[in-house]
KOLBA-543007 format. One record per residue: x, y, z of N, C-alpha, C in turn; residue number from 1. Coordinates in steps of 0.001 Angstrom, whole numbers. Example, Ala and Ser with C-alpha at 12.3 -4.5 7.8 and 13.67 -1.06 7.14 Angstrom:
<sites>
      n_c1      n_c2      n_c3     ca_c1     ca_c2     ca_c3      c_c1      c_c2      c_c3   num
     13190     -5690      7800     12300     -4500      7800     13200     -3300      7800     1
     12850     -2250      7080     13670     -1060      7140     12900        30      7870     2
</sites>
This chain:
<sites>
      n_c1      n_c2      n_c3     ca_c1     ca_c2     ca_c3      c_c1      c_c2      c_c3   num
     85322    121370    104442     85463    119997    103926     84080    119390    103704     1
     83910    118243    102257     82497    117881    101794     82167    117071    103262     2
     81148    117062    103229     80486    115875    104356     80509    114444    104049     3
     81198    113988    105476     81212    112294    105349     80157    111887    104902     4
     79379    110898    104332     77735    110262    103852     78029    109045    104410     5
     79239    108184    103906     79544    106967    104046     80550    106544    104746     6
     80781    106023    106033     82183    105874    107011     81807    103975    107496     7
     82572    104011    106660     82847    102319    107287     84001    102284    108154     8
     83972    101550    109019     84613    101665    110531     85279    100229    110945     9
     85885     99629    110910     86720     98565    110914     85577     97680    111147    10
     85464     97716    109849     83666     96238    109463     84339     94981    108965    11
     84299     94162    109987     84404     92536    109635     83643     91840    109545    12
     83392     90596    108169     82296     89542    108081     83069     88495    108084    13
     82249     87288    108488     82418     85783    108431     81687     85223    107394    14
     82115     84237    106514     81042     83153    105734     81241     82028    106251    15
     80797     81260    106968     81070     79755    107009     82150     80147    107966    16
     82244     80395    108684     83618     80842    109827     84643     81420    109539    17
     84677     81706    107948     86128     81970    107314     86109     83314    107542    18
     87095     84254    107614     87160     85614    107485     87045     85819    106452    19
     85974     87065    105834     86019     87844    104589     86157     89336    104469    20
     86146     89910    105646     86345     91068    105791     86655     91309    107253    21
     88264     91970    106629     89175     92222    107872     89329     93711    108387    22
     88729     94132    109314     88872     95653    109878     89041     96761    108917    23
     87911     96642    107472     88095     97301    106401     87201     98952    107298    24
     87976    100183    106604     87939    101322    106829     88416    102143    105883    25
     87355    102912    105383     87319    104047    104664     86132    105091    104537    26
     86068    106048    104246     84767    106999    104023     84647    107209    102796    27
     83495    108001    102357     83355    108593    101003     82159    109840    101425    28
     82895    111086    100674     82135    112412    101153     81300    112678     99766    29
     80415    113587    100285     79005    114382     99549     80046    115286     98012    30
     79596    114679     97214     79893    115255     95823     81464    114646     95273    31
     81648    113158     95133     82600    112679     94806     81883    111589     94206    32
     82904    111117     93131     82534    109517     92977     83767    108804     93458    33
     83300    107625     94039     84297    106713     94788     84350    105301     94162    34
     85565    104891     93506     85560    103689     92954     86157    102470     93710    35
     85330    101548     93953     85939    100439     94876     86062     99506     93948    36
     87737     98983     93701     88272     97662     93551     89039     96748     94196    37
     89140     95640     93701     89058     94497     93929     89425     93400     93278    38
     90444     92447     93372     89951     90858     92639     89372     90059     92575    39
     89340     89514     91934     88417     87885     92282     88923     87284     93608    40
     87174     87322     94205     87930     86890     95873     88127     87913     96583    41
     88337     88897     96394     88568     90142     97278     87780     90533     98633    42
     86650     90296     98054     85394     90703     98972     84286     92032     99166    43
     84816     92020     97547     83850     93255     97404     82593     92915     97264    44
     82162     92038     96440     80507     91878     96569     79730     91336     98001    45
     80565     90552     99014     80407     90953    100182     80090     91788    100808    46
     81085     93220    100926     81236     94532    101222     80127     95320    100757    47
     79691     95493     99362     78683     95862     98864     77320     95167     99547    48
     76976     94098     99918     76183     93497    100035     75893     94289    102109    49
     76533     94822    102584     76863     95143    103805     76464     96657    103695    50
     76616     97643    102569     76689     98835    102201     74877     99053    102342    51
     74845     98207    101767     73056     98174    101023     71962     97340    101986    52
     72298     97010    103212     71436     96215    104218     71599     94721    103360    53
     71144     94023    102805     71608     92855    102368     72237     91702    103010    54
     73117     92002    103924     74159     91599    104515     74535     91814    106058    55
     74359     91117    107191     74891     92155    108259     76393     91885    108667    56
     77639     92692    108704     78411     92696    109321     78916     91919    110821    57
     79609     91428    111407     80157     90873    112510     80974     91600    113774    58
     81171     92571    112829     82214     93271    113382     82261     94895    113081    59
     82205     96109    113311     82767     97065    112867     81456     97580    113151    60
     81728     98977    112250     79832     99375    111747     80001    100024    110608    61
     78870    100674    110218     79017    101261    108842     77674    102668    109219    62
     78403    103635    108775     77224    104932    109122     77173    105487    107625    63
     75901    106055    107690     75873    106681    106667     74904    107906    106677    64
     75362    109467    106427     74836    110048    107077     74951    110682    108509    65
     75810    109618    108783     75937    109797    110481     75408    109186    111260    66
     74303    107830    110726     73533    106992    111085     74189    106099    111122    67
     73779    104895    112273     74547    103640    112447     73571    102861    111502    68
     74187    101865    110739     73113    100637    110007     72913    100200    111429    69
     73875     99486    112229     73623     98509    113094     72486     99003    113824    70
     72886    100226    114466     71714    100641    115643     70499    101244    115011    71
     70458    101861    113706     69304    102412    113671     69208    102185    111962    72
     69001    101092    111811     68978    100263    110009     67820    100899    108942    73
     66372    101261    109723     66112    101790    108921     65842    102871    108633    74
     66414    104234    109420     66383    105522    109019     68517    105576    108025    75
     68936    104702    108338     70303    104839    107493     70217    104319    106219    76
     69462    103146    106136     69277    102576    104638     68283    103044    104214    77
     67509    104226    104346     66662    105147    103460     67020    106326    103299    78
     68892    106429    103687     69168    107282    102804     70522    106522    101910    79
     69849    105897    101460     70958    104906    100162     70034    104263     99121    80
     70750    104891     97698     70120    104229     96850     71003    103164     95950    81
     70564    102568     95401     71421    101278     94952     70948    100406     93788    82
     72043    100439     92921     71668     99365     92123     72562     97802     91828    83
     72537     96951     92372     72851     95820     92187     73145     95071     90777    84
     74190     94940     90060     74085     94514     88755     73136     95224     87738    85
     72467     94652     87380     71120     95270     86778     69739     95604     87372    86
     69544     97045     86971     68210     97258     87576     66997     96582     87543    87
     66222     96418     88862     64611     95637     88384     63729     96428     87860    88
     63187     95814     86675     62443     96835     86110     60849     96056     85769    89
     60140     96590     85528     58726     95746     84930     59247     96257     83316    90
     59279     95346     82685     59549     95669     80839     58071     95966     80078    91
     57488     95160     80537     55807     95531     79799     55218     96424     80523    92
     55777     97335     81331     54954     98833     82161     55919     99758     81230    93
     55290    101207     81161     56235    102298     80569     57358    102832     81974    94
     58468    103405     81204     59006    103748     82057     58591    104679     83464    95
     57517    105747     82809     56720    106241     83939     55731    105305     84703    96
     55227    104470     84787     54461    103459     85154     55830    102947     85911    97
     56458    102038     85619     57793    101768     86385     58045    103007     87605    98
     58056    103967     87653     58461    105322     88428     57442    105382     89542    99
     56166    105135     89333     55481    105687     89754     54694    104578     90488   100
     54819    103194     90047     54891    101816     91214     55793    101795     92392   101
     56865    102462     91763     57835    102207     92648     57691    103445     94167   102
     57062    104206     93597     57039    105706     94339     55880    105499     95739   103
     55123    104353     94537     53853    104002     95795     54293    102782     96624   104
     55595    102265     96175     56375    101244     97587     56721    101599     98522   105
     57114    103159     97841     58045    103521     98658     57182    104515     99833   106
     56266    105190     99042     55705    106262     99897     56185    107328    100124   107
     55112    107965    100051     55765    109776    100606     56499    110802     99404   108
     56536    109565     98111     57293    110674     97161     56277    111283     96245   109
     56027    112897     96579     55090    113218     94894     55202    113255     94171   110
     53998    113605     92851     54540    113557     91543     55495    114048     90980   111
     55379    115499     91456     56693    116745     91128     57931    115935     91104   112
     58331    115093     91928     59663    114527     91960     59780    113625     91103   113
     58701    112614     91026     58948    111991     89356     58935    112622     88257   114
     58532    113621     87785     58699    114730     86807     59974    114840     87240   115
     60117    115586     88478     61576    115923     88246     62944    115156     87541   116
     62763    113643     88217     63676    112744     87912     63599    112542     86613   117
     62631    112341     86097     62457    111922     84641     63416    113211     83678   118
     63089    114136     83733     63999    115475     83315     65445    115271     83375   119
     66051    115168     84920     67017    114750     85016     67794    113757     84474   120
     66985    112686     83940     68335    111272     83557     67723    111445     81938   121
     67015    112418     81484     66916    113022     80040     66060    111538     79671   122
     64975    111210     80326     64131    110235     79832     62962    110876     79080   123
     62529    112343     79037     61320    112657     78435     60480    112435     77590   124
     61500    112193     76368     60671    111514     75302     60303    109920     75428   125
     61138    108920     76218     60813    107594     76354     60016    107334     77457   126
     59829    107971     78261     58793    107757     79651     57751    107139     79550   127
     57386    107205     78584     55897    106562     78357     56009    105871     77008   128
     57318    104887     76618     57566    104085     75962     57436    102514     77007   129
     57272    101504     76645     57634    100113     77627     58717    100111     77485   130
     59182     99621     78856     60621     99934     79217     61448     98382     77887   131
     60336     97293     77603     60776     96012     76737     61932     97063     75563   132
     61417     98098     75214     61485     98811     74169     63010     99850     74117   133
     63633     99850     75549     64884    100649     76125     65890    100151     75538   134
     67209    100619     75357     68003     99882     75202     68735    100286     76712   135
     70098     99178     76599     70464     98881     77753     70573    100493     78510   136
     71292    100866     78007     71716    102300     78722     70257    103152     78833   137
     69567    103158     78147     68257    103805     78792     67519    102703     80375   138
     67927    102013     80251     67679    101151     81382     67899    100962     82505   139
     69423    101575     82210     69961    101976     83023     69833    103253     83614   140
     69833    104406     83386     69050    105482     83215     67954    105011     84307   141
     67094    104497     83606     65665    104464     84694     65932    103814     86062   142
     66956    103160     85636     67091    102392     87020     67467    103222     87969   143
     68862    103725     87520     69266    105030     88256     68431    106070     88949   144
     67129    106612     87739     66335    107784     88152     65255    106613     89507   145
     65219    105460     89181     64527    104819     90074     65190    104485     91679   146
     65810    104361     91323     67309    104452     92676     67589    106111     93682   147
     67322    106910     92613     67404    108358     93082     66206    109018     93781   148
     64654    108368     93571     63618    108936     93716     63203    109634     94926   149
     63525    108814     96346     63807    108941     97639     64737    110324     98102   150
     65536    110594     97111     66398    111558     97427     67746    110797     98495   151
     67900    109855     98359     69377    109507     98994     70387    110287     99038   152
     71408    110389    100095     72276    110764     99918     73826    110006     99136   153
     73353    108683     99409     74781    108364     98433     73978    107133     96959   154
     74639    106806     95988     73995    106018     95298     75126    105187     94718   155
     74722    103335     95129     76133    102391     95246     75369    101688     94089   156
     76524    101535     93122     76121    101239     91794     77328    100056     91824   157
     77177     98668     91486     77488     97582     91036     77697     97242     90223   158
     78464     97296     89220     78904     96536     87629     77905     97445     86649   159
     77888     98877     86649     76867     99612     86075     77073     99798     84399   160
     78126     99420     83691     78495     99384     82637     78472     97941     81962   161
     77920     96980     82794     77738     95540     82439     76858     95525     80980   162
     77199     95310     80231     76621     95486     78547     76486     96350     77984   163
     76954     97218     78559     76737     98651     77427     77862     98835     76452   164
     77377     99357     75177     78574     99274     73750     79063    100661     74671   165
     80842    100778     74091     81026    102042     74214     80480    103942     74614   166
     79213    103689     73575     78694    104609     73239     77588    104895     74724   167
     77257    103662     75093     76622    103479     76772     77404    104091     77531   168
     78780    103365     77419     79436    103550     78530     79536    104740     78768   169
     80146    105593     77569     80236    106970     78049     79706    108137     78507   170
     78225    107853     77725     77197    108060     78353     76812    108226     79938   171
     76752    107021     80190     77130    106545     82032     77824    107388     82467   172
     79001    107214     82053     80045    107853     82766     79686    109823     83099   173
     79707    110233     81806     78967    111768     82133     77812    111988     82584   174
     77049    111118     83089     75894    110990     83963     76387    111274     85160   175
     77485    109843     85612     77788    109954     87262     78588    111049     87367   176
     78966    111689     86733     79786    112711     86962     78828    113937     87153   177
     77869    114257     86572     77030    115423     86622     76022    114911     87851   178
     76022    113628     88380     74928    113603     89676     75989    114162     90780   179
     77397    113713     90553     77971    113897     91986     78715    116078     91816   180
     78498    116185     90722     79241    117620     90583     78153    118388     90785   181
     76393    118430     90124     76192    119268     90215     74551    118902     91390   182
     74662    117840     91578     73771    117291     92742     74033    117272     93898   183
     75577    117396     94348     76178    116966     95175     75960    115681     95942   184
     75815    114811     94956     75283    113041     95305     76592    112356     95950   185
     76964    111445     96417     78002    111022     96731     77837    109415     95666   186
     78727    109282     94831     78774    107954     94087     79389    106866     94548   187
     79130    106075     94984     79862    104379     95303     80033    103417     93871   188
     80900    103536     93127     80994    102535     92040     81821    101562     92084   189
     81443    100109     91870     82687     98979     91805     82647     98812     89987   190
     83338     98505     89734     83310     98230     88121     84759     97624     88249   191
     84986     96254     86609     86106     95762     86301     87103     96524     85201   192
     85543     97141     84551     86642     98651     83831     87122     99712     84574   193
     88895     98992     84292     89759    100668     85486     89718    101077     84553   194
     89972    101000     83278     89984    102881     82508     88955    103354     82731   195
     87433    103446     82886     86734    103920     83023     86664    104232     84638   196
     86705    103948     85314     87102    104361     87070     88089    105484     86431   197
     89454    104877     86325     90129    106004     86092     89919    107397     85395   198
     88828    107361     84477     88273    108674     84354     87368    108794     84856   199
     86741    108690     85453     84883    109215     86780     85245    108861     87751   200
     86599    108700     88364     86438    108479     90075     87369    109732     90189   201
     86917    110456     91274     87687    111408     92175     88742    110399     92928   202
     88265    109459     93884     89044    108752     95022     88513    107216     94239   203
     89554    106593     95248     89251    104847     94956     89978    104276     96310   204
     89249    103209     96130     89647    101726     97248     90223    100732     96689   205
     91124    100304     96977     92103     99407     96124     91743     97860     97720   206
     90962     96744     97405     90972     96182     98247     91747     94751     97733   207
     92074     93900     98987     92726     92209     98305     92419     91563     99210   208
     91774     90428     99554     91993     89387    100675     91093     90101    101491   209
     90284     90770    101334     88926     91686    102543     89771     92778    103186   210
     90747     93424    102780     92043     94178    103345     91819     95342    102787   211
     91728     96492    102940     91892     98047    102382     93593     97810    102013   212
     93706     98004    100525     94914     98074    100656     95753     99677    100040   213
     95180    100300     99330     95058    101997     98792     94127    102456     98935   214
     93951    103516     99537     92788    104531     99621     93166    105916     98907   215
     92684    106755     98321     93227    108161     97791     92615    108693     96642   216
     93061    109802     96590     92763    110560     94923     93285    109793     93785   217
     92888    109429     92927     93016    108488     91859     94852    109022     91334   218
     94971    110261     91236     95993    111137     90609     96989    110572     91745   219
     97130    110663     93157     98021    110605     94259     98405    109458     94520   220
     97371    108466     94542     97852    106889     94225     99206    106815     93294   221
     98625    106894     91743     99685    106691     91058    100389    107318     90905   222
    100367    108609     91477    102003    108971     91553    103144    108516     92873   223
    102233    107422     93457    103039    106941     94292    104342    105653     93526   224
    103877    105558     92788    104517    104346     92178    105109    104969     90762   225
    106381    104450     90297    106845    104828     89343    106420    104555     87816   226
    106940    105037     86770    106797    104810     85999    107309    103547     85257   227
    107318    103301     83920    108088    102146     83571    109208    103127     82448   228
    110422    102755     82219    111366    103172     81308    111740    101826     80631   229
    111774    101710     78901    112528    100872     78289    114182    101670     77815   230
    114917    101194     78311    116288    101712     78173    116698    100590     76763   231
    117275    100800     75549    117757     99874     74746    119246    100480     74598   232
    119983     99438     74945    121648     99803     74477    122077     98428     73866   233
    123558     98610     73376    124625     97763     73334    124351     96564     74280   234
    124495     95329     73416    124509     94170     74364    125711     94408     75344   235
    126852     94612     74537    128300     94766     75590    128067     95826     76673   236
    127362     96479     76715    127206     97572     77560    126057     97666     78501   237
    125596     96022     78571    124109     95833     79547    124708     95500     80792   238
    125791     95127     81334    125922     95276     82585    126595     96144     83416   239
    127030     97267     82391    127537     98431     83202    126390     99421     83069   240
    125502     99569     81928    124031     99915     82244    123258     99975     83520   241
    123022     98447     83656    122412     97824     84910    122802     98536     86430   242
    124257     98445     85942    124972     99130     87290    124882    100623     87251   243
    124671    101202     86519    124531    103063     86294    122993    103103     86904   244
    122208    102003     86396    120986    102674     86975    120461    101803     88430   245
    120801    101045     88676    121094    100479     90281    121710    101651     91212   246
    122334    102277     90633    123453    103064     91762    122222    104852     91776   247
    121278    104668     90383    121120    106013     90762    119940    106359     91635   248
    119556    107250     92606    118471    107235     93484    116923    107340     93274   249
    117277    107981     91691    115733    108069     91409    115165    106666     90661   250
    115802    105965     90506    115520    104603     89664    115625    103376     91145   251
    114028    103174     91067    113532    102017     91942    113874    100463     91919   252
    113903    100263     90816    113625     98906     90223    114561     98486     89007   253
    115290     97628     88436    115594     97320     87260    116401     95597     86690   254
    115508     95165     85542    115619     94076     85155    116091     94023     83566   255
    116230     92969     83454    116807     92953     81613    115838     92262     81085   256
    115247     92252     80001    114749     92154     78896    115562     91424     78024   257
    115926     90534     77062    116488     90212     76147    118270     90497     76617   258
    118474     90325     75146    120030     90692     75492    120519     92272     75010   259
    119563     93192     74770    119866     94627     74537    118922     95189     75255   260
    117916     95384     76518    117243     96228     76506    116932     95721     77982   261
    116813     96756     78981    116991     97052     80535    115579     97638     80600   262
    114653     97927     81574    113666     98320     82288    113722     98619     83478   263
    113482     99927     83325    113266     99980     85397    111899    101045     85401   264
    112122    101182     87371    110916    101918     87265    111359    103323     88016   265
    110686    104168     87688    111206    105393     87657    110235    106747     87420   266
    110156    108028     87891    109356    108815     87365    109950    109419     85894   267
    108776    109459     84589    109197    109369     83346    109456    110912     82979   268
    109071    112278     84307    109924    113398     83780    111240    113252     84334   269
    112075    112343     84269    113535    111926     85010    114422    111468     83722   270
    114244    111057     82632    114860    110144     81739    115509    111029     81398   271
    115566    112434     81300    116742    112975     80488    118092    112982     81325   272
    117559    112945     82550    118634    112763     83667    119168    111518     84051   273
    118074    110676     83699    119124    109170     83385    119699    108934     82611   274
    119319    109583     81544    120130    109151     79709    121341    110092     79828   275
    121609    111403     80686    122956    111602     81144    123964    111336     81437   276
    123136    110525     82752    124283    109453     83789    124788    108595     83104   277
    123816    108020     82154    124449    107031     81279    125372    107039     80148   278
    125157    108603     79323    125771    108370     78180    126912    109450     79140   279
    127497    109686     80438    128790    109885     80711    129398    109136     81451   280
    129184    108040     81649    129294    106414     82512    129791    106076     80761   281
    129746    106480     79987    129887    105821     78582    129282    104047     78339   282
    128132    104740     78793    126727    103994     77970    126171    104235     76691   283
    126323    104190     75580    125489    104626     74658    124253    103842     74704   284
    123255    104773     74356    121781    104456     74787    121371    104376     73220   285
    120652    103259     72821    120140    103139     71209    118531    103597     71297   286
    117465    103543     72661    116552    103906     72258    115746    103896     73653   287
    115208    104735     74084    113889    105145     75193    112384    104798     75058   288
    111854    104123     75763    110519    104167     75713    110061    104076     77224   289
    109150    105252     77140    108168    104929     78453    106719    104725     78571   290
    106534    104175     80263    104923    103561     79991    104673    104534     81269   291
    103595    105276     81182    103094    106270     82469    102288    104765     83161   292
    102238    105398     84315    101190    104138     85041     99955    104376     85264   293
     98832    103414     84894     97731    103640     84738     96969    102995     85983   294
     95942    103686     85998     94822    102814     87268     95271    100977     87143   295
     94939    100698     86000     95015     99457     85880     96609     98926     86365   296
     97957     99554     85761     99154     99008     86596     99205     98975     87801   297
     98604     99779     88444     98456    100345     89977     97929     99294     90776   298
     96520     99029     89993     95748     97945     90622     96750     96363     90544   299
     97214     96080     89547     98027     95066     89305     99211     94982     90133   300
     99714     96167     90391    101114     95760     91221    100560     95983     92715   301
     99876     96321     93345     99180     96437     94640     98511     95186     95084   302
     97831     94613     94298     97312     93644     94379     97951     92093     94084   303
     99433     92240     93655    100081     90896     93383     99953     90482     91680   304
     99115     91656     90806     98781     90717     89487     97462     90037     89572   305
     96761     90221     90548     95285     89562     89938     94518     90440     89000   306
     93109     89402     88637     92480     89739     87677     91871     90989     88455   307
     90907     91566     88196     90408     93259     88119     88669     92467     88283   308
     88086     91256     88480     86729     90733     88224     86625     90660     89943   309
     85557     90432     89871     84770     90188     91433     84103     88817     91963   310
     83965     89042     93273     83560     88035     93957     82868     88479     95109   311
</sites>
């Protein structure tokens, strides 16, 4: 099994006396990306702010590595790299100049490794452009290779797709995927784009109210929850419908729509076996549609329907 990096341990904070984080617990292992969401209010930028020293906890602890933040803060938060919203960058230094300020903050890193990094996030030809001159996603990029320099073991990235056109995003995305597959990096990402989580996260945190409320493989989550089915029949025939699929075991849920058309929830390789029951219950069925469930329904019905933004 990959190695724990990151084990948060029933970590509680206070703001102003209020509770914001309630006995939250989860890990994230060496060569995964891990997507943490959240609503507005949730308490993720809190949480994050706790991940990254920033913040101290009240309650719980948080290891990383196997290191306590609490007891031993700064051999654990030098192995975490992080980017907060947008990276700090000097814009009128070149990107290597940027690399190589930062290397002498930090200490102890040689050149070889800024060469190296630079290779890695495919900056070669712009390195010795001013960073004024990047566009966003190369910026990102540096920030990243600037975040990585230390050699961390995990790297907690914050709203990392915040302005990037499409063509960024995806970009990004096959980045974090090749640090945690073939680096064996461990990724921490919060982002408000679930389709994009939903394709670059291995696992996710589904949080509400400072509460862990799903933890899992992105795939195992939603197959916990059903699908959606649009059933369309006969108006005359919507309440013996209703009752065919109330009575049957694989159908969870079901409401009406208009005056011809029923919904429930259900797994969607099942419908030929509902459209059975029904058309020998002498239902005639006028038309099927289904909705698979996506990160984003998942997040929505777990969470009550809030927005997918942060706090």
């Amino acid at each position: 099994m990959a190695e724990v990096v990151l084990s948060v341990n029933h970590l509680q904070k206070k703001i102003g006396g209020k509770p914001i984080i309630h006995d939250m617990t989860f890990d994230v292992y060496a060569g995964e990306v891990f997507g943490f969401l959240g609503p507005n209010g949730a308490g993720k930028t809190t949480t994050i702010r706790m991940l990254v020293g920033l913040a101290s906890a009240d309650g719980g602890d948080i290891r990383i590595g196997g290191i306590s933040i609490r007891d031993q803060f700064p051999q654990a938060i030098a192995q975490v790299g992080c980017i907060v919203e947008n990276p700090e960058l000097y814009k009128f230094m070149t990107g290597r100049e940027n690399l190589e300020q930062f290397a002498r903050m930090s200490g102890g890193i040689p050149k070889e490794r800024i060469e190296e990094i630079i290779r890695f996030v495919d900056l070669e030809r712009a390195i010795d452009d001013k960073v004024r001159t990047y566009s966003l996603g190369m910026r990102q990029r540096l920030g990243i290779a600037q975040a990585l320099l230390h050699q961390p073991k995990i790297l907690i990235l914050d709203e990392p797709t915040n302005g990037l056109d499409p063509a960024g995003i995806r970009e990004l995305r096959q980045f974090i995927r090749r640090l945690a597959e073939e680096e064996g990096l461990a990724v921490f990402i919060s982002s408000h784009l679930l389709s994009e989580i939903e394709m670059m996260c291995d696992r996710v945190a589904i949080i509400n109210q400072g509460k862990v409320i799903s933890v899992g493989l992105v795939t195992e989550l939603m197959a916990q929850f059903a699908d959606q089915v649009d059933w369309t029949l006969h108006p005359d025939y919507l309440k013996k419908g209703m009752d065919v699929l109330r009575g049957l075991p694989v159908v969870t849920q079901v409401w009406q729509i208009g005056e011809e058309r029923l919904k429930c929830r259900m797994q969607a390789e099942r419908v030929s076996e509902v459209n059975q029951a029904l058309v020998e219950a002498g239902v005639p069925v006028r038309g099927i549609a289904t909705k698979t469930m996506s990160l984003e329904d998942l997040f929505l019905t777990v969470t009550g329907g809030g927005g997918a933004d942060e706090s």
